[in-house]
PLY file of the C-alpha trace (Angstrom):
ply
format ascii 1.0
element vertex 359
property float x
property float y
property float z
element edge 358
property int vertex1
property int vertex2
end_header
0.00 0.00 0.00
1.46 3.18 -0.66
2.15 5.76 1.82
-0.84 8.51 3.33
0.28 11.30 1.50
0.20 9.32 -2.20
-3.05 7.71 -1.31
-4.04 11.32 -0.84
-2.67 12.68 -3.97
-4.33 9.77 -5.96
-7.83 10.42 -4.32
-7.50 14.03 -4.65
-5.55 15.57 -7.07
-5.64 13.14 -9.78
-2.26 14.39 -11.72
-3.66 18.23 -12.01
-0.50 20.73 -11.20
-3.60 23.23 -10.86
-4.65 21.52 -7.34
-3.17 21.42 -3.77
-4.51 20.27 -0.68
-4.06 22.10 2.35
-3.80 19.85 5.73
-4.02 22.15 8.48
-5.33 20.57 11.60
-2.76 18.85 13.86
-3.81 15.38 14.03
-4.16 15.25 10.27
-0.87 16.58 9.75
0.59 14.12 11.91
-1.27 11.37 10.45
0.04 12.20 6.86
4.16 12.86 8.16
4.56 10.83 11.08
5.62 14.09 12.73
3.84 15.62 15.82
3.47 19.66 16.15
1.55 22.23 17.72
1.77 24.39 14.53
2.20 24.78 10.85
0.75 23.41 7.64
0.97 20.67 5.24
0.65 21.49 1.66
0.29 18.58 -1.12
0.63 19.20 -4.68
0.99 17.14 -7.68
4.45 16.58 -7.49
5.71 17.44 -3.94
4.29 17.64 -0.32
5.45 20.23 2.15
5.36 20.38 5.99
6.28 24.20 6.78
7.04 24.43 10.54
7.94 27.59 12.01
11.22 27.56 14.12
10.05 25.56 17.06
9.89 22.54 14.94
12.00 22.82 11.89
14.99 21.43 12.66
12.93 18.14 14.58
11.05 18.13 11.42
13.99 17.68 9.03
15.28 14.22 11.44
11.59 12.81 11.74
9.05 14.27 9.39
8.36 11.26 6.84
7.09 11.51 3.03
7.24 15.71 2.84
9.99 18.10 2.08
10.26 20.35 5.47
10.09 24.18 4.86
11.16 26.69 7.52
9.10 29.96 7.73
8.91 33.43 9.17
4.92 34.35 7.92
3.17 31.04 7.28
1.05 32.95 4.54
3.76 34.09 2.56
5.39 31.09 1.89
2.43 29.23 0.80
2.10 32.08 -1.64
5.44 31.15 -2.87
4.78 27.56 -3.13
1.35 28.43 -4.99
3.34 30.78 -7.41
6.11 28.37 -8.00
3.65 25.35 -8.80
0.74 27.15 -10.52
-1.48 26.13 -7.99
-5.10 27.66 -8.73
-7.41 25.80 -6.24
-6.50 24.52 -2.68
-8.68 22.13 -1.04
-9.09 23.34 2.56
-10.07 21.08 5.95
-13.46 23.18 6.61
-14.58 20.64 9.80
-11.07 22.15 11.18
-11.55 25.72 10.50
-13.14 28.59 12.32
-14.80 30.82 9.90
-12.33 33.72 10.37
-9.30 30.99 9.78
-10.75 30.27 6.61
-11.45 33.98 5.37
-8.26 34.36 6.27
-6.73 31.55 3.69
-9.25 33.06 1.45
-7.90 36.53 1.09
-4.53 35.79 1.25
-4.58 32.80 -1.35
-6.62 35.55 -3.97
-4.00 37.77 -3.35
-1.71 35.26 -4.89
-4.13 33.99 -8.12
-5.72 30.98 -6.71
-8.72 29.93 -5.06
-9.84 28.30 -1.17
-11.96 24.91 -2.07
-14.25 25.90 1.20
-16.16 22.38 0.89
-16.08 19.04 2.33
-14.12 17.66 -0.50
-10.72 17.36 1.61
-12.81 16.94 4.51
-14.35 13.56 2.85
-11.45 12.64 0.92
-8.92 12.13 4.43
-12.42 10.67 6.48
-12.99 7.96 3.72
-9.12 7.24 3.54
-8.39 7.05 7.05
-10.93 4.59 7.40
-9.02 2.15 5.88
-6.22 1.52 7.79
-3.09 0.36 6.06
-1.07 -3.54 7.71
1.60 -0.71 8.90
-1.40 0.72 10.96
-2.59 -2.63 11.80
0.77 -3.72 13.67
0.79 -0.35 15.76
-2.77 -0.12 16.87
-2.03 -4.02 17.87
1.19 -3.07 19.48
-1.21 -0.35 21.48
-3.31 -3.34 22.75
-1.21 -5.29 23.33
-0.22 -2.83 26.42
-3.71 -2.68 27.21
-3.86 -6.36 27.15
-1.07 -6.76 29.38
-2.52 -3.82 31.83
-6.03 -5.60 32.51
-3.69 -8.78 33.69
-1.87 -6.43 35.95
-4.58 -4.79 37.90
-6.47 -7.90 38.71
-4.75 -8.75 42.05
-5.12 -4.87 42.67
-8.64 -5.13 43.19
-9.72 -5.95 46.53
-12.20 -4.86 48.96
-11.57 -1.12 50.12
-9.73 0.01 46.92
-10.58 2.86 45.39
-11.51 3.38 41.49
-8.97 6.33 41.77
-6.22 4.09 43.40
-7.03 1.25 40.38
-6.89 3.78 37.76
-3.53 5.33 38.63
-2.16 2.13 38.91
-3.50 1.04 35.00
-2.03 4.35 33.98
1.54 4.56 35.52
1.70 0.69 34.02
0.88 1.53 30.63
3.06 4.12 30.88
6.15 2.04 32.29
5.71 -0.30 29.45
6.38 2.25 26.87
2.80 4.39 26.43
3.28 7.50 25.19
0.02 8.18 27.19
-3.58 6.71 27.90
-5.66 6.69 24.91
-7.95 8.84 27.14
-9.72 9.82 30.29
-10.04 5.76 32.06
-12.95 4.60 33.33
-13.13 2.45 36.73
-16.42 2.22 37.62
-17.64 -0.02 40.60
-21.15 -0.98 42.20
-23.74 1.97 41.80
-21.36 3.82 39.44
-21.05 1.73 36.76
-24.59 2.17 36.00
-22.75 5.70 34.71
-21.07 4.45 31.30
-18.55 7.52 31.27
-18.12 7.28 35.04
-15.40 9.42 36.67
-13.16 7.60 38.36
-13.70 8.79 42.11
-12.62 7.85 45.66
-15.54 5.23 45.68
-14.64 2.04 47.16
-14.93 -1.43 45.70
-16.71 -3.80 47.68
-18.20 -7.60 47.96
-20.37 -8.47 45.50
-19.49 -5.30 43.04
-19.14 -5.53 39.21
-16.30 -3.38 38.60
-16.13 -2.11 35.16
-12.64 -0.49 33.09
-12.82 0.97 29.83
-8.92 1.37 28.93
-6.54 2.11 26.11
-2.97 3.25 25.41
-1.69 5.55 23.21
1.63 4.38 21.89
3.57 5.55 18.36
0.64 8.27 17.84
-2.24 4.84 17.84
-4.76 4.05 20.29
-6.41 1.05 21.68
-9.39 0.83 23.57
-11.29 -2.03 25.96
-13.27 -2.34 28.06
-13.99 -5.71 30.71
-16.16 -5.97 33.55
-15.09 -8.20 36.63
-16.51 -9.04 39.72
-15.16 -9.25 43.41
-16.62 -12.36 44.74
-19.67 -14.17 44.15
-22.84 -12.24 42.04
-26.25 -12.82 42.14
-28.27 -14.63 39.45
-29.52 -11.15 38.12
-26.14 -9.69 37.77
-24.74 -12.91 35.77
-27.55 -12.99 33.40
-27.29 -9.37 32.75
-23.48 -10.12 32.09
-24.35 -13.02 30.01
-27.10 -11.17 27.65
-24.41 -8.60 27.38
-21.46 -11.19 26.22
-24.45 -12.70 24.21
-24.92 -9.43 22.09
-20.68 -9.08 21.86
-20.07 -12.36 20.23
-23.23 -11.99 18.11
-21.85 -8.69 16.58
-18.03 -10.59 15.90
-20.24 -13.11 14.09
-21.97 -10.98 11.68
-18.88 -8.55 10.90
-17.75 -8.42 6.97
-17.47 -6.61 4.32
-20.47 -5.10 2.71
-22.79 -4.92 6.09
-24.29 -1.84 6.74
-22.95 0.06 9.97
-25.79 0.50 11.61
-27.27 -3.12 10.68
-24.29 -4.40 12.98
-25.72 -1.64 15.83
-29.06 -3.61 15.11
-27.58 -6.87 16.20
-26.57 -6.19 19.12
-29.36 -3.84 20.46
-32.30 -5.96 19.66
-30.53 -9.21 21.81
-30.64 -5.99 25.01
-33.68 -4.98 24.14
-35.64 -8.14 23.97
-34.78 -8.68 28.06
-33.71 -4.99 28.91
-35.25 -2.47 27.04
-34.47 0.72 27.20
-30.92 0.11 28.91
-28.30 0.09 26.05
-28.42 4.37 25.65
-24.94 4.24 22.92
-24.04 3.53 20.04
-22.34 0.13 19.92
-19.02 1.16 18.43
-16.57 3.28 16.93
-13.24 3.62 14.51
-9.97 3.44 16.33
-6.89 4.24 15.31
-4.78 7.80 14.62
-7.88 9.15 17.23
-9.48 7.28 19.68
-13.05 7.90 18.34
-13.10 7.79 14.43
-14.80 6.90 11.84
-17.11 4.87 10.69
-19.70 4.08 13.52
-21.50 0.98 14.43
-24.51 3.34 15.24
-27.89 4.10 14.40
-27.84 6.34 11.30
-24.38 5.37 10.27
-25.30 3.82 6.57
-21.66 3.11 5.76
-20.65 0.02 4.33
-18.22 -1.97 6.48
-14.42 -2.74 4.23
-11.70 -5.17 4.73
-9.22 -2.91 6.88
-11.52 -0.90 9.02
-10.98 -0.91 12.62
-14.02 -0.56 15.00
-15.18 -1.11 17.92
-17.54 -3.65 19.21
-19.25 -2.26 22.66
-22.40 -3.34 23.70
-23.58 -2.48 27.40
-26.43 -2.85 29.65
-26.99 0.04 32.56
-28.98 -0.30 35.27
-29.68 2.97 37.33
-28.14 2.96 40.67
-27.31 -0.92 40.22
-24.34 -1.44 38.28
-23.59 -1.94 34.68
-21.94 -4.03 32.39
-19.64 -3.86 29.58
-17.82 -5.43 26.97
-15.61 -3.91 24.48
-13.07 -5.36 22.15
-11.69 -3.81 19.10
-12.64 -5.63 15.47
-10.32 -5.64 12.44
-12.60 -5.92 9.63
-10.69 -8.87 7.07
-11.88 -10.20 3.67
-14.42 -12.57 4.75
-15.14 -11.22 8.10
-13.34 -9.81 11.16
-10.88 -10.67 13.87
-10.62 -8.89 17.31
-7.54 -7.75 18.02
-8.16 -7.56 21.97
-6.95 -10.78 23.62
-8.21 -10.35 26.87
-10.82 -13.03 28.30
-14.34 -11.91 27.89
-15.82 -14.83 30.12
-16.91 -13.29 33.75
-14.38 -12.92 36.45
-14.64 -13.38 39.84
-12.11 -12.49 41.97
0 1
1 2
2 3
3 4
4 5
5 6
6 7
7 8
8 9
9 10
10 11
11 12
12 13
13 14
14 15
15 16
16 17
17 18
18 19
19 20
20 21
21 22
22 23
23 24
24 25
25 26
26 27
27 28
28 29
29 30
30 31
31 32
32 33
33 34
34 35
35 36
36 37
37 38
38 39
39 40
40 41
41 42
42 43
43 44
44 45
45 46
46 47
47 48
48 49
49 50
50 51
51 52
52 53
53 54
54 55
55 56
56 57
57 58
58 59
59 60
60 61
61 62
62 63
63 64
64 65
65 66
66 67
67 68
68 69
69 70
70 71
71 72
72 73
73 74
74 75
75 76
76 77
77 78
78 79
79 80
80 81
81 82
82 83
83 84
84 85
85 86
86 87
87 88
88 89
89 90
90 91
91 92
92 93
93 94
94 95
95 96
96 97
97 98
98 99
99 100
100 101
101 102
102 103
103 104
104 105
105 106
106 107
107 108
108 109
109 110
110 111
111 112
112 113
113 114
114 115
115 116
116 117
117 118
118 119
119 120
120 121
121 122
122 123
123 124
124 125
125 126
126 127
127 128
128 129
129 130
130 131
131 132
132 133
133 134
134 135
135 136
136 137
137 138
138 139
139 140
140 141
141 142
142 143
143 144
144 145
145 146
146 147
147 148
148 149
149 150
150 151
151 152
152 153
153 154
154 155
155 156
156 157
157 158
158 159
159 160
160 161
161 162
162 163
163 164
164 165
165 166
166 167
167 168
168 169
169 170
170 171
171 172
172 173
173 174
174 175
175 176
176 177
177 178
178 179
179 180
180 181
181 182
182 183
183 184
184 185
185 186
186 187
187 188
188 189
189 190
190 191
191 192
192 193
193 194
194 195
195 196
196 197
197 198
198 199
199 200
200 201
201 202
202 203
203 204
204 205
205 206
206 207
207 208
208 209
209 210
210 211
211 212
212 213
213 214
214 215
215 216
216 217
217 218
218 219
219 220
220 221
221 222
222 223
223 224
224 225
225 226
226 227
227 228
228 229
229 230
230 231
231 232
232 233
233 234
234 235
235 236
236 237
237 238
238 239
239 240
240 241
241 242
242 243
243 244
244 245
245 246
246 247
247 248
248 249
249 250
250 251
251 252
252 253
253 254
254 255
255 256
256 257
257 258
258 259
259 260
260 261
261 262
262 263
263 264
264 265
265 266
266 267
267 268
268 269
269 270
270 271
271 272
272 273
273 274
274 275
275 276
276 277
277 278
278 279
279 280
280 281
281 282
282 283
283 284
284 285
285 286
286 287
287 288
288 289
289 290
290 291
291 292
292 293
293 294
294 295
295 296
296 297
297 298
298 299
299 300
300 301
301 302
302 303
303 304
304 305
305 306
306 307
307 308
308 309
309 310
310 311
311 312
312 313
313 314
314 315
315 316
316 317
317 318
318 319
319 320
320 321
321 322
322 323
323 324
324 325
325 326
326 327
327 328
328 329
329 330
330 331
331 332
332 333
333 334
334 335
335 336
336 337
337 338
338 339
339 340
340 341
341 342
342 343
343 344
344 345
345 346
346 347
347 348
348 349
349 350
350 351
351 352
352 353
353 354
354 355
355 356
356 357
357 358
């Protein structure tokens, strides 16, 4: 597979020395040079890509920027109007989702100063969406290699949890492991949620103790070589009660159904349907998200296993498979692995036991 900023080129400018694309935000930027920054601008033409980084970054740039030619600069708009004069450019596609609207007027006048036009659509906007979708086997290996830390942090904490620990004290200790084993981070905010709270699918994690009886429930992930991973499991210290294993049951029931059904060619919200009518038939009205999401460069990206979501699920997607039942002031259960979408179906590239644990 070629590299992000040719797939780009191909899907974009189609050969026409008349087109650019200018990549502005900072995740996209990174995503396209393998090169993290606060600042600056990516600008892809038909024969050459540039990263122009002000003097912060330049010389960091030069040793680690991938697939661009690095450009220092003083005024950011002046030297894209020399890189528009130089190549002919006429129209630049512009990231409008990423834009305020005096950002953009801003590109506008400056770029008509210098003979060409600001594409103000969602062409680019589409265009990186629809390719980062697809993630490429290099993208595969480091979103694994991000799991594979989250993996190894679920195994960790389970002697950790014991009666009187806090979902603070359990988190911190998930983080500072990830982080020993090479994170670059947590792939976000974690959840521990015990007991009552875990009724609360985004819970806080809070100075609430675990205790006898409790379904404790951790929605992790790692960030590591700019790629997240996300999980989630929910345990149990000591024995449950027949309500709380069936709940965890029609739950697991729903998960497995939706690894089943993955392929190309389903519909994204059709997969959403699977899962939600095994919760509703028994729980109705207690599954309130979306069952999944696209992982990878961010932690929530596209497509969606959702309602509404009509796209069609491809061989190299990466999404999330999340089902959940809530019980107010109860507890709640969840179950999250992530899916790689393959040729003829999909593999999960979470290897942590989904069977209940008690501990």
């Amino acid at each position: 597979m070629k590299n992000p900023v040719e797939r780009l080129t191909e899907r974009l400018i189609h050969g026409d020395s008349q087109k650019a694309a200018l990549v502005f935000s900072e995740k996209n930027r990174r995503y396209f040079t393998q090169f993290p920054a606060t600042d600056g601008a990516l600008l892809v033409t038909a024969e050459e890509a540039y990263l122009l980084m002000d003097f912060r970054y330049e010389e960091a740039a030069h040793y680690q920027a991938k697939y661009c030619t690095v450009l220092g600069f003083d005024s950011l708009m002046e030297k894209l109007g020399e890189l528009i004069q130089k190549h002919g450019i006429k129209e630049i596609y512009m990231e409008c989702e990423q834009l305020s609207v005096a950002q953009a007027r801003r590109f506008e006048a400056a770029f008509q100063r210098f003979g060409a036009q600001a594409v103000l659509d969602e062409t680019l906007d589409s265009a990186i969406r629809e390719q980062r979708m697809i993630k490429s086997p290099e993208e595969v290996k480091k979103i694994e290699a991000s799991q594979e830390i989250t993996d190894a942090a679920f195994q960790h904490i389970l002697p950790y949890i014991k009666e009187g620990v806090t979902e603070r004290d359990l988190a911190l200790e998930i983080e500072f492991f990830m982080r020993k084993q090479g994170a670059e981070n947590v792939a976000f905010e974690l959840i521990v949620a015990a007991g009552k709270n875990g009724s609360q699918c985004h819970a806080v994690p809070s100075d609430n103790q675990v205790h006898k009886g409790d379904f404790i429930t951790m929605d992790t992930g790692a960030l590591l070589d700019g790629y997240h991973s996300d999980m989630t499991r929910t345990v149990a210290l000591g024995q449950v009660s027949d309500e709380q294993k069936a709940v965890y049951d029609t739950v697991l029931k729903a998960h497995l159904a939706v690894i089943d059904y993955v392929k190309p060619g389903v519909v994204c919200s059709d997969v959403d349907k699977v899962a939600r009518d095994i919760i509703e038939k028994d729980y109705p009205g207690t599954f309130g998200h979306g069952l999944g999401h696209g992982v990878g460069f961010e932690i929530h990206e596209w497509p969606r296993f959702g309602r509404g979501d009509s796209t069609l699920a491809a061989e190299g997607m990466v999404v999330t498979d999340e089902p959940g039942i809530y019980l107010p002031a109860k507890y709640g259960v969840r179950i999250e692995d992530m899916l790689l979408v393959t040729a003829d179906g999909c593999r999960s590239l979470t290897k942590s036991p989904k069977e209940l644990i008690c501990l």
